[in-house]
Every structure is written in structure tokens, then in C-alpha cells.
PATI-602954 format. One line per 10 residues: their letters; for each residue x, y, z of C-alpha. Coordinates in nm, 4 decimals, padded with zeros to 6 digits. Layout:
A = X,Y,Z | ... $
END
This chain:
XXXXXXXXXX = 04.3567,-04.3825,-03.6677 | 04.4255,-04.3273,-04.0336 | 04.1072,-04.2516,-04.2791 | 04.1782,-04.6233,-04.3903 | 04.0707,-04.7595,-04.0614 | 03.7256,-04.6139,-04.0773 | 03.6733,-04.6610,-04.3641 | 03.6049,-05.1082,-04.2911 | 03.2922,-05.2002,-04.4547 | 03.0301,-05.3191,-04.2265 $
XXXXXXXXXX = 02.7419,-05.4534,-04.3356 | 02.4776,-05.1713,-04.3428 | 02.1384,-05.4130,-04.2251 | 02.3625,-05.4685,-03.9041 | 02.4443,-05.1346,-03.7644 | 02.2231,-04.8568,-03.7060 | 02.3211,-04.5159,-03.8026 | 02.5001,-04.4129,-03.4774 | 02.7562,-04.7114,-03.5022 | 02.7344,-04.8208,-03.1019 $
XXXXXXXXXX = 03.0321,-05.0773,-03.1455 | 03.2059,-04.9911,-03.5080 | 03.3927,-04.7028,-03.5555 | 03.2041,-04.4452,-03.7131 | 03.3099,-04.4760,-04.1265 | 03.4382,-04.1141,-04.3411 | 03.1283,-04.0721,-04.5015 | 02.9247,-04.0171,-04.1460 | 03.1539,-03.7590,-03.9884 | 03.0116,-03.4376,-03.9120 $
XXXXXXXXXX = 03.1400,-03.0757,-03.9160 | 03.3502,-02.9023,-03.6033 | 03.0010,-02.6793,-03.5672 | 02.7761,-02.9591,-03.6268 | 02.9604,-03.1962,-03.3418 | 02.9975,-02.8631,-03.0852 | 02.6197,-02.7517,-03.1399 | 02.6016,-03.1491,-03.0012 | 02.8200,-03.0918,-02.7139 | 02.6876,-02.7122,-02.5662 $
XXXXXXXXXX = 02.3368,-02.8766,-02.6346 | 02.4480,-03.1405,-02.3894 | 02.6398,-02.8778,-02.1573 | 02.3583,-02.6193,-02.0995 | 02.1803,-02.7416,-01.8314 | 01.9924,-02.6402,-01.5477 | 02.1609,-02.8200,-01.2127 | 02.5011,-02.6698,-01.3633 | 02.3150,-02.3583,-01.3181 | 02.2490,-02.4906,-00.9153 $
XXXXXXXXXX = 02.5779,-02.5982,-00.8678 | 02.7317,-02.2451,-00.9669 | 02.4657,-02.0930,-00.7502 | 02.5667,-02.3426,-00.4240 | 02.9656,-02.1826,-00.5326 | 02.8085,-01.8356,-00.5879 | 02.6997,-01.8329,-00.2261 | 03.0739,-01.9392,-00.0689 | 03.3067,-01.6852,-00.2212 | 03.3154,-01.2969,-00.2800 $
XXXXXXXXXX = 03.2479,-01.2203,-00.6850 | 03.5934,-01.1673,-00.7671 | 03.7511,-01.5387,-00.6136 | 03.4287,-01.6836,-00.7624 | 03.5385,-01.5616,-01.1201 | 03.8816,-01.7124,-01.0325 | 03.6695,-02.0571,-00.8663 | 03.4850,-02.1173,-01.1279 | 03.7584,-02.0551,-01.4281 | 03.9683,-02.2730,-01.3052 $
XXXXXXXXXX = 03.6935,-02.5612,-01.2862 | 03.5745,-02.5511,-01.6379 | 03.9398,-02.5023,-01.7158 | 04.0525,-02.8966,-01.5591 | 03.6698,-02.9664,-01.7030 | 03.7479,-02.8437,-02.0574 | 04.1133,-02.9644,-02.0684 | 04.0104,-03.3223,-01.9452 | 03.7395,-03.3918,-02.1859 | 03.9197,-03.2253,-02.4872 $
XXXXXXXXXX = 04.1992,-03.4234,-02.4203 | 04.0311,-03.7443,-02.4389 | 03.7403,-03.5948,-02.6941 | 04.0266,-03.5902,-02.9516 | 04.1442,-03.9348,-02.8779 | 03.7575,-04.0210,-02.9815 | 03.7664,-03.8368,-03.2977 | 04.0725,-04.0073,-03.3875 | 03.9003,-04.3958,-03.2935 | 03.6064,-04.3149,-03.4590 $
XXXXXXXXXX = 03.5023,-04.5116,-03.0970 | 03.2969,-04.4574,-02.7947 | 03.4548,-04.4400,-02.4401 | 03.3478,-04.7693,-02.3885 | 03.4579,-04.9564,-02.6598 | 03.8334,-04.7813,-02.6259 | 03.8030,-04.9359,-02.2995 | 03.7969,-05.2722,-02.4484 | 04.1931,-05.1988,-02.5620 | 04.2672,-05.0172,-02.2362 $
XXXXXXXXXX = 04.0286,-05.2344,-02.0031 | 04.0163,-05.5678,-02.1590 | 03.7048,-05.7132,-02.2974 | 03.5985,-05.7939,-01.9861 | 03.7055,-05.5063,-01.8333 | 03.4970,-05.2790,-02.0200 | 03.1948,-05.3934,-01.9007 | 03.3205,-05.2505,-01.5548 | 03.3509,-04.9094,-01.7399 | 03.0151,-04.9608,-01.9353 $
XXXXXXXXXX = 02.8366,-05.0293,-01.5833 | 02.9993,-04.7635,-01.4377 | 02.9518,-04.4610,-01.7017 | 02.6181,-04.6011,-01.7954 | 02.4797,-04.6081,-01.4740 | 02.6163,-04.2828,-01.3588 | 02.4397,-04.1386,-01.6425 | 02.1119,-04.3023,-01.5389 | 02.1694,-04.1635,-01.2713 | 02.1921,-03.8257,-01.3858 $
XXXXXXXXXX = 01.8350,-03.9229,-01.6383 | 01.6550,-03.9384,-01.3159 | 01.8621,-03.5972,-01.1538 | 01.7167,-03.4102,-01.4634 | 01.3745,-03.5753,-01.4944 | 01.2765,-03.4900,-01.1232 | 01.4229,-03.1629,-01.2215 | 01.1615,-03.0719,-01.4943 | 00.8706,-03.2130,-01.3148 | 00.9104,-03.0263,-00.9876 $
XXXXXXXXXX = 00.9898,-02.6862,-01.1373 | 00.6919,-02.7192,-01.4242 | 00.4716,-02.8337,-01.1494 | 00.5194,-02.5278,-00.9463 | 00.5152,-02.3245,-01.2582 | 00.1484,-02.4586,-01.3097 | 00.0889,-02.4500,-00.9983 | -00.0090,-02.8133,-00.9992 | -00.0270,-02.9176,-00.6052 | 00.0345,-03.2967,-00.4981 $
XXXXXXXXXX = 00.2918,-03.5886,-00.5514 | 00.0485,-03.7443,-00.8139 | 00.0855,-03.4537,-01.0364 | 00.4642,-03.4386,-01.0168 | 00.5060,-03.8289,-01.1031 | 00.2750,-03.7798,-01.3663 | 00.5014,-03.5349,-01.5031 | 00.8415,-03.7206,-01.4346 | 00.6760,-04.0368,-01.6630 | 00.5507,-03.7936,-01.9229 $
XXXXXXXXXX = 00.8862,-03.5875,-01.9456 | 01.1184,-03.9080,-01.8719 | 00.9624,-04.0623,-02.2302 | 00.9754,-03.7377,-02.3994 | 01.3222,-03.6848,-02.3507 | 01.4017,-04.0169,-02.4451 | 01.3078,-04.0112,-02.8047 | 01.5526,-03.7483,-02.9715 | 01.8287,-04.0434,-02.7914 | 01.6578,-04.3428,-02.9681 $
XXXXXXXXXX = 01.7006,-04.1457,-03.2892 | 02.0474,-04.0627,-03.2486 | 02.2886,-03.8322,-03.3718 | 02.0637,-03.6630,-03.5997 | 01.7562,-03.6145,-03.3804 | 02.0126,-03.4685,-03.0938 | 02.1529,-03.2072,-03.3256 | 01.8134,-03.0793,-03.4641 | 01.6986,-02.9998,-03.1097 | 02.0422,-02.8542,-03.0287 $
XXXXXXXXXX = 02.0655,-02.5914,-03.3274 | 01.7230,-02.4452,-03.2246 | 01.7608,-02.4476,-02.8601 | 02.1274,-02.3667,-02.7973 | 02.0737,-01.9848,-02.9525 | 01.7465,-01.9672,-02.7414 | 01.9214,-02.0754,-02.4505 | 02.2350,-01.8169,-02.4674 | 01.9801,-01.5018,-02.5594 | 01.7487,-01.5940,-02.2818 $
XXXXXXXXXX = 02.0066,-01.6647,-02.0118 | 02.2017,-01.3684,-02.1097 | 01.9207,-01.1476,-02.0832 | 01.8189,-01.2056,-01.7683 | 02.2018,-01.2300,-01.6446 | 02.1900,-00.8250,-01.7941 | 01.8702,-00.8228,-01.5936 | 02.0379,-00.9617,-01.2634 | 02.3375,-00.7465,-01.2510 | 02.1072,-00.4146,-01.2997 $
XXXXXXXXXX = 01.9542,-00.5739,-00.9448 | 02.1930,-00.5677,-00.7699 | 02.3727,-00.2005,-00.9192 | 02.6560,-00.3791,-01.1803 | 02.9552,-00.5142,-01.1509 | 03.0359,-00.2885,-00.8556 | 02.7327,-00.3985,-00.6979 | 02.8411,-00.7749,-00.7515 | 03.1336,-00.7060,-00.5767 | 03.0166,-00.5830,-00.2578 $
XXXXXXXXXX = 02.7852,-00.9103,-00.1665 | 02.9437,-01.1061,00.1367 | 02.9369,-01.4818,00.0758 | 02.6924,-01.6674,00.3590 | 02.8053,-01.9636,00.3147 | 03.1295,-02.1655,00.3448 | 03.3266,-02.3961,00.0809 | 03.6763,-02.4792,00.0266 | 03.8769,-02.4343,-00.3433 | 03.9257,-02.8399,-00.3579 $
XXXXXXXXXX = 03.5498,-02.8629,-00.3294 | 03.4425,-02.5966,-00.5219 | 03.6071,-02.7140,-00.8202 | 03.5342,-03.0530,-00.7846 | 03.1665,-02.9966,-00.8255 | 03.2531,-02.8331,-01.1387 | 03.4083,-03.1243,-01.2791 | 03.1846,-03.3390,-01.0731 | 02.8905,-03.2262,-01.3023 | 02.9750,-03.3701,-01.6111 $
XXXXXXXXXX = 03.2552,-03.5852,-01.5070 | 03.0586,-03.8958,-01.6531 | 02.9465,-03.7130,-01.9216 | 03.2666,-03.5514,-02.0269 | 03.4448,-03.8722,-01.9663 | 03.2062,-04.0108,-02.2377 | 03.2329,-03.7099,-02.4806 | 03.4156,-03.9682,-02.7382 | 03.0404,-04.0675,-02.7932 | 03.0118,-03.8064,-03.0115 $
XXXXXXXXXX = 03.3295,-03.6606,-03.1320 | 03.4034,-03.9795,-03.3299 | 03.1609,-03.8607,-03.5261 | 03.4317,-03.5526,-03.6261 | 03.6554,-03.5249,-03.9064 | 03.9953,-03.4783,-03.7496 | 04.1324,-03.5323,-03.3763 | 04.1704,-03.1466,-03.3714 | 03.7846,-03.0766,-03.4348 | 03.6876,-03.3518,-03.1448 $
XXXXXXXXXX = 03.9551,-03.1560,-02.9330 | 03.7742,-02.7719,-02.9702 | 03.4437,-02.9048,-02.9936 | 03.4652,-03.0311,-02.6176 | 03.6342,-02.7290,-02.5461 | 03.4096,-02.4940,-02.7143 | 03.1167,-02.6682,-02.4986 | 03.2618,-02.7633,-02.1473 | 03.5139,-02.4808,-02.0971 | 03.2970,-02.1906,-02.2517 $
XXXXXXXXXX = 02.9439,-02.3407,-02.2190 | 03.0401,-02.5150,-01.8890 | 03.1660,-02.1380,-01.7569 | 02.8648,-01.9692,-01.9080 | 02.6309,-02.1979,-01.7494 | 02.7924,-02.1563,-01.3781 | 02.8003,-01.7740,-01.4393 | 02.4490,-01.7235,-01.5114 | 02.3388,-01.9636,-01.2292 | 02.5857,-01.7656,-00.9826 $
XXXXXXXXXX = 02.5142,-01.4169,-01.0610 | 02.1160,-01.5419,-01.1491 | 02.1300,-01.6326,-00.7158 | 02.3228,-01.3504,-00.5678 | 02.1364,-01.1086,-00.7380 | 01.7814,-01.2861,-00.6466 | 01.8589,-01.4809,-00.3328 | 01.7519,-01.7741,-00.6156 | 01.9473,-02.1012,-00.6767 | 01.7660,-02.1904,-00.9416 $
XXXXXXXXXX = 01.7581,-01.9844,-01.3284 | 01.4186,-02.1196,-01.3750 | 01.2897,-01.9831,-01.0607 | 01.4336,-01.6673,-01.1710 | 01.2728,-01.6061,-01.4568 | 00.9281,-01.6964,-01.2727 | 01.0148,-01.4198,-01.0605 | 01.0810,-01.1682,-01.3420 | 00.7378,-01.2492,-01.4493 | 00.8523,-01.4635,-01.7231 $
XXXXXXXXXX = 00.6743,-01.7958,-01.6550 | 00.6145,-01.9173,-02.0205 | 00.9615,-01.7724,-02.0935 | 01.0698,-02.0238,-01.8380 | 00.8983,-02.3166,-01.9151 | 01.0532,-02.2603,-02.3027 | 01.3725,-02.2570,-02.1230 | 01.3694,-02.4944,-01.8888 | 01.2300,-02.8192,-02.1021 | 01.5294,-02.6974,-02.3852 $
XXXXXXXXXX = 01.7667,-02.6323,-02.1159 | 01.7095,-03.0607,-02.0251 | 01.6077,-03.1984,-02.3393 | 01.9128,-03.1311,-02.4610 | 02.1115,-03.2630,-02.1806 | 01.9089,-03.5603,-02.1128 | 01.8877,-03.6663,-02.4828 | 02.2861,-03.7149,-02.4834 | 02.2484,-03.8710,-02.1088 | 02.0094,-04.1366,-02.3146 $
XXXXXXXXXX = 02.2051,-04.1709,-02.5870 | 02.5403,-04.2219,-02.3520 | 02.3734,-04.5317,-02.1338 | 02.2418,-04.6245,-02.4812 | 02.5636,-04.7301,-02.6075 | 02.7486,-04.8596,-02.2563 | 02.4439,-05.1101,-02.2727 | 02.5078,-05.2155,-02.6473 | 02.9251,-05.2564,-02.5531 | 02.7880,-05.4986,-02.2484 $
XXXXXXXXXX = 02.5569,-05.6770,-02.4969 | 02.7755,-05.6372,-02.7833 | 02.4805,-05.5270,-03.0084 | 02.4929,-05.3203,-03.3061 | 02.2004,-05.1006,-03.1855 | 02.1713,-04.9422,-02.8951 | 01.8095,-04.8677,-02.9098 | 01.6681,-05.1510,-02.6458 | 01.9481,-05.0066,-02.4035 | 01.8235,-04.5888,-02.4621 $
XXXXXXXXXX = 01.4575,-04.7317,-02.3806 | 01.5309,-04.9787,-02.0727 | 01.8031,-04.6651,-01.9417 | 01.4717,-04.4005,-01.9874 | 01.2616,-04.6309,-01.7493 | 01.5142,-04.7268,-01.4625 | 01.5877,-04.3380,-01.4423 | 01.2495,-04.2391,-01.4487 | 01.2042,-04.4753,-01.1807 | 01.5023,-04.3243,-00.9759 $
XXXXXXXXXX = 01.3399,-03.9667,-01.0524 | 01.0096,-04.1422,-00.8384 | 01.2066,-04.2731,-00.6057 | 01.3872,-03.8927,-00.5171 | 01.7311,-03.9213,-00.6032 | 01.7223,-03.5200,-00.7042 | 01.7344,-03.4743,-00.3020 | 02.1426,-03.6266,-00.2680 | 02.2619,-03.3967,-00.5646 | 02.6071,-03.2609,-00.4301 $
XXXXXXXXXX = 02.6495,-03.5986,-00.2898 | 02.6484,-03.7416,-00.5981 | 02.8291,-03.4722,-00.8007 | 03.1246,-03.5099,-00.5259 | 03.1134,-03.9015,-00.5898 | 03.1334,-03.8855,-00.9655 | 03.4303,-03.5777,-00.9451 | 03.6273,-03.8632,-00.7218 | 03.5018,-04.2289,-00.9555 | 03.4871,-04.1060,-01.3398 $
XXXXXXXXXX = 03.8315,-03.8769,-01.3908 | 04.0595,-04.1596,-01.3240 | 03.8988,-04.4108,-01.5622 | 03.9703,-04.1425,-01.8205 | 04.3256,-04.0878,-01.7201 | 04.3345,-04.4547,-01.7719 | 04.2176,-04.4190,-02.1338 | 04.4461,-04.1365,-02.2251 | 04.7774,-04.2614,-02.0546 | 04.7318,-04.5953,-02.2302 $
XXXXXXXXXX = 04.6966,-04.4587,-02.5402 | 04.9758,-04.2169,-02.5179 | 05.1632,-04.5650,-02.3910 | 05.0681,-04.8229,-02.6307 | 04.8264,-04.7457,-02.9218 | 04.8251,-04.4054,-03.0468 | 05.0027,-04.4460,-03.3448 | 04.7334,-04.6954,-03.4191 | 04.4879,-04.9557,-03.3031 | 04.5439,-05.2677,-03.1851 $
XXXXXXXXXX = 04.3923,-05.6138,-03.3334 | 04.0521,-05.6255,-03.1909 | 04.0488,-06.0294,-03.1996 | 04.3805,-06.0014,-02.9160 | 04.2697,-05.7970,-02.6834 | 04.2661,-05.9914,-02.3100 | 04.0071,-06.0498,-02.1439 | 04.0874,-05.7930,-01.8225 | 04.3566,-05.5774,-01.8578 | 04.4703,-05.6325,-01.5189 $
XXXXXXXXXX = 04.7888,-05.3658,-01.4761 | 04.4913,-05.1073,-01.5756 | 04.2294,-05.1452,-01.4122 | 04.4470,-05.1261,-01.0777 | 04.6063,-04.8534,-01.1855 | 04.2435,-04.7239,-01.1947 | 04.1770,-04.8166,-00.8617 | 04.5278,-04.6955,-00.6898 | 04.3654,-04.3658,-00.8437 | 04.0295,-04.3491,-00.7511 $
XXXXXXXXXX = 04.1359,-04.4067,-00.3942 | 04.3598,-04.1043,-00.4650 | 04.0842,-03.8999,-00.5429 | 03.8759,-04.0271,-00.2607 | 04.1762,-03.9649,-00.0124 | 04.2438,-03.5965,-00.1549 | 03.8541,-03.5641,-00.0886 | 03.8883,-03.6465,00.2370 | 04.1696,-03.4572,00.3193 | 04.0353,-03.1449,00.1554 $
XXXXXXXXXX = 04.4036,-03.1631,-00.0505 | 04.4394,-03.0404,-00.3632 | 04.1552,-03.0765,-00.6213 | 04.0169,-03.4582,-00.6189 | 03.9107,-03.4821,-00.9514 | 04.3276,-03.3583,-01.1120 | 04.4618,-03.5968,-00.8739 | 04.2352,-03.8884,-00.9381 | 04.3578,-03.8021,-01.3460 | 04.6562,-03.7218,-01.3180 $
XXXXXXXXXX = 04.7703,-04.0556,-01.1188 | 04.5605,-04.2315,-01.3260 | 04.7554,-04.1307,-01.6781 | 05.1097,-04.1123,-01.4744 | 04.9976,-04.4991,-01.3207 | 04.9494,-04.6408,-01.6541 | 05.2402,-04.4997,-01.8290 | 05.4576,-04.6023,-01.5627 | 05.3190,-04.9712,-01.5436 | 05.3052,-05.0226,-01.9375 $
XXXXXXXXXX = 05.6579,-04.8970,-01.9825 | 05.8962,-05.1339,-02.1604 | 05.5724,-05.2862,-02.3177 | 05.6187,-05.3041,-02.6534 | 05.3455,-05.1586,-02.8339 | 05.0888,-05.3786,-03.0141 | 05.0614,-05.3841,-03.3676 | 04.8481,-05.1193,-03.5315 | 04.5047,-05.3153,-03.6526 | 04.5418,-05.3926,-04.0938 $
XX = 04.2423,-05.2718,-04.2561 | 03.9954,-05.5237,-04.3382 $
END
């Protein structure tokens, strides 16, 4: 998308700052730092932490370095690759699926990666209010709902405000977040006698490599897949490219290392609980509502715009508050208790809709947008591509081949490329 393209005037009283539907104009990019700070805001979180402890406890330390690499390596090449398509859009995720979807198509996507990510509101609301409960000491299932409403509207707010209310809680809390989870990573390895020490701990439980890895990618699978969100707001396609994988290669790995050394060392899924046993309670109550605010903030802001694309509204404030209450609800209701379930579900669903995206624009429009006004209304070769793929995924699941997630992706960009070929590309969109 040329600097001519995002630069279309639209009128100002119409849109609100974080342009839901528009692409985002020149003036309102952001810096590489400013748009990664975003990202490992969004990345650092706490159930990443339980998921590399759940790994931690299946492999010996040296396969687990290898294990977990090689997920935030498909994890960080994925969302790069389709962060840098975003970043040169200027769009969300779910209005490029408009031009690879259809218009009606989209709304498929927009249900799909909106309500996965209300999903995951609810994963990280329960989170906060079970773990601060039994940091306080607080007894009871009155005290924990309590808690779930309270932090469910809390985290909401820095989402209703947008870009700029996600980054100033990001550039305080991501430093806290690496010193404090580093430190106690120093203080877990001097547990259990080093490195060496590491080494020597038998794994007691069981997992394959296929799985493994695809609750790596299955943890921000939605949320990777709808990283676009906020590298449009970058300057160049290269920025939106190492922003992602600045925050879900590196931050992604750090996150799974701390929780997996954080529970061999302690016998302790859970980094939180971990500090609590060091002693550190306030320590970990500091940590643990910055470890989620920042997460759930972008999880907001992400079902805040899929609802705008359905509604085709210029703000997607209505859409952030009505997402905060259904997950908080879900949070009530216990979804935290079917967490790998769901991780494995979104590792096998989300990838191919984003190998969808990225092999139709390496087919059709990425030397430059379509008309907006002749896009169909479903996209029909697409969208079964998409679904040939997620079956993939769901059969390589199944069969314990391979790594679900890559082959849901990778049939899903070879699909598309294959069915569009011949096509002749649309017409790049003239600048208003």
C-alpha cells in the first residue's frame, strides 16, 4: 500500500482515533518501539507462563529448550508474516478479510477471531480473580465473582481508549515484568543447583512434539492472527514484521521459559504462585494484574474492532464494552477449567484463516488494494480453501502427525494460491 493510499481523507467527527474500518492515515503511525512495547505488552502473560509449565513437566530441560524454540519460532514467523501485511494495509485482520473473505465472508472471520478472544477475556479474568483471591486469602465463590466483575471492567478501559491508553500501560509494565520474572527465574535455577541441576530433573509427565508445539501457537493463535490490529499503526511493512517478532518469538519464548523453569524448580505451574512462595506476595500481585492488563487490554481492543467490521461502525467502543461483559460472564460461568482444550482448538481453527489472508495476498493484491466498492459478497474459492485446511489441522491433531497448527497454514496459503491461479489480479484501489 503506497503512502498515497493512507493518506484518503476521512472525515475526522466519523472515526475515532484507532480507525476500526479505515486504514490508519501517515500522520497516526507509530514508531517500531512504540508498536513492539504494544505487542510484548500483549505477549507477557500469565497462562503462557502455565502452558510452558504443562511442557516443562513432559520433556527433559535440554528437548524442552529445543520444544519450546521451535514453537515461538512457527509462532513468531506466522504472525510476522502476516503483521507486515498489516503494516502495509494500514488494516485490521478483519477488514483484509473483506478482500480475501468477501464482505460477507468477513463476518465469519470477525465472529470467529472476536469470539475466540472473548473467550480468552474470560480465560484471563478468572485468572486474576482466583490467584488475588488466594493471595488475600479471601475464602468463598462470592468473593472471587466479586473480583472477576471488578477486574473484568478494569481491564476493559485502557481497550475503550485505544492505542494510546494500551501503550502507556505497556511502557511501564513491560520493564517491570522482564526484571521481576527474570529475577525470580535467577532465583529458581539457584533451587534447583543451575543449569546442571536443570538438567538432571526427569519429566513426570507425557506429551508428544505435535502437541507440545501446538499449545505454543495455540496460545495466541487468535491473537497473533489479529496482530494487523496494531501493526497498521507502523510506518513500514518491515517495522510491523520485527515488531511481531520482537514480541511473539522473543517475548513468547521468554514467557514459556520462566513459566517452565519457574515449575520444575518449585513443583509450581503457576509464576504467580511462585513468587507467593518466595515470600513475595505484594511483588506478585504488582505482577500479576500488569502481567493481564496488558494482555487483556489488546484482547478488548481485538473483539472491539471484529464487532465494528460486523456492524460496519467507525467506533468500536460499544463492541470493547458489550465484549468486557459476555467474557466476564464466561469468567462466572468457569471457562478457565477447559484451558488446554481450548488452546488445542484455537492452534487447529485460527492458523488457516491466516494462511488464507497471506496466500491471497501474495496471489492477488499485494502490489496493491483492490476497489473496496467490488469486492463479492463471499469469496467462495476462499473460504473453502479455509475449510479443506482447518480439517487438515484437525486431522493432523488427531493423528498426532506433524504439527497441526504449520499444516493447517501451510495448506491454507498453498490452497489459495493454487485456486486463485490464472486469476488476474484486481486493480490496485485509485486514491480518493
Amino acid at each position: 500500500m503506497s503512502r498515497s493510499d493512507v493518506e484518503r481523507p476521512v472525515p475526522p467527527a466519523e472515526v475515532d482515533p484507532d480507525y476500526p474500518i479505515d486504514p490508519v492515515p501517515w500522520q497516526a503511525r507509530k514508531s517500531l518501539f512504540s508498536v513492539a512495547v504494544v505487542l510484548l505488552g500483549f505477549t507477557f502473560f500469565t497462562p503462557t507462563m502455565l502452558a510452558g509449565a504443562q511442557i516443562g513437566a513432559a520433556f527433559p530441560a535440554a528437548t524442552l529448550a529445543w520444544v519450546l524454540l521451535l514453537g515461538a519460532a512457527v509462532l513468531g514467523l506466522y504472525v510476522a508474516t502476516i503483521g507486515g501485511i498489516g503494516a502495509r494495509t494500514g488494516l485490521t485482520t478483519v477488514m483484509m478479510c473483506r478482500y480475501t473473505l468477501g464482505t460477507g465472508g468477513a463476518k465469519f472471520a470477525s465472529l470467529l477471531l472476536g469470539g475466540t478472544q472473548i473467550g480468552w477475556y474470560g480465560v484471563t479474568v478468572a485468572t486474576l480473580a482466583g490467584l488475588t483471591a488466594g493471595a488475600l486469602d479471601w475464602q468463598g465463590r462470592g468473593a472471587e465473582i466479586a473480583l472477576m466483575v471488578l477486574g473484568g471492567a478494569v481491564m476493559g478501559v485502557t481497550a475503550y481508549y485505544g492505542y494510546k491508553g494500551m501503550y502507556a500501560l505497556s511502557v511501564v509494565s513491560v520493564p517491570l515484568l522482564l526484571v521481576l520474572a527474570g529475577w525470580v527465574t535467577w532465583r529458581s535455577l539457584a533451587e534447583v543447583g543451575g543449569w546442571s541441576g536443570l538438567a538432571a530433573i526427569e519429566p513426570t509427565e507425557s506429551m508428544s512434539l505435535a502437541v507440545a508445539v501446538t499449545i505454543v501457537v495455540g496460545t495466541f493463535a487468535s491473537g497473533g492472527t489479529q496482530a494487523p490490529n496494531w501493526t497498521r499503526f507502523a510506518r513500514t511493512p518491515n517495522a510491523g514484521f520485527w515488531a511481531c517478532l520482537v514480541a511473539f518469538f522473543v517475548g513468547e519464548l521468554l514467557m514459556l521459559g520462566f513459566g517452565a523453569i519457574g515449575a520444575l524448580a518449585f513443583g509450581e505451574g503457576d509464576f504467580v504462585l511462585v513468587l507467593y512462595q518466595l515470600g513475595l506476595v505484594a511483588w506478585g500481585l504488582v505482577f500479576l494484574v500488569a502481567n493481564l492488563w496488558t494482555t487483556n487490554d489488546n484482547t478488548a481492543y481485538n473483539f472491539g474492532v471484529a464487532g465494528a467490521e460486523i456492524a460496519n461502525s467507525r467506533s468500536k467502543k460499544p463492541f470493547v464494552v458489550g465484549g468486557v461483559v459476555i467474557g466476564t460472564l464466561l469468567a462466572v460461568t468457569g471457562i478457565y477449567d477447559n484451558l488446554i482444550t481450548y488452546l488445542v482448538w484455537l492452534g487447529i481453527l485460527i492458523p488457516p484463516l491466516g494462511g488464507v489472508v497471506i496466500g491471497d495476498w501474495l496471489a492477488r493484491w499485494r502490489h496493491g488494494m483492490p476497489p473496496a466498492s467490488g469486492l463479492p459478497a463471499v469469496e467462495w474459492r476462499n473460504l473453502a480453501v479455509y475449510a479443506v485446511a482447518a480439517v487438515s489441522g484437525w486431522a493432523s491433531n488427531e493423528a498426532q502427525w506433524f504439527i497441526p497448527p504449520v499444516v493447517g497454514a501451510v495448506v491454507a496459503v498453498i490452497g489459495v494460491l493454487a485456486v486463485q491461479r490464472g486469476r488476474r489480479p484486481a486493480r490496485p484501489a485509485v486514491p480518493a
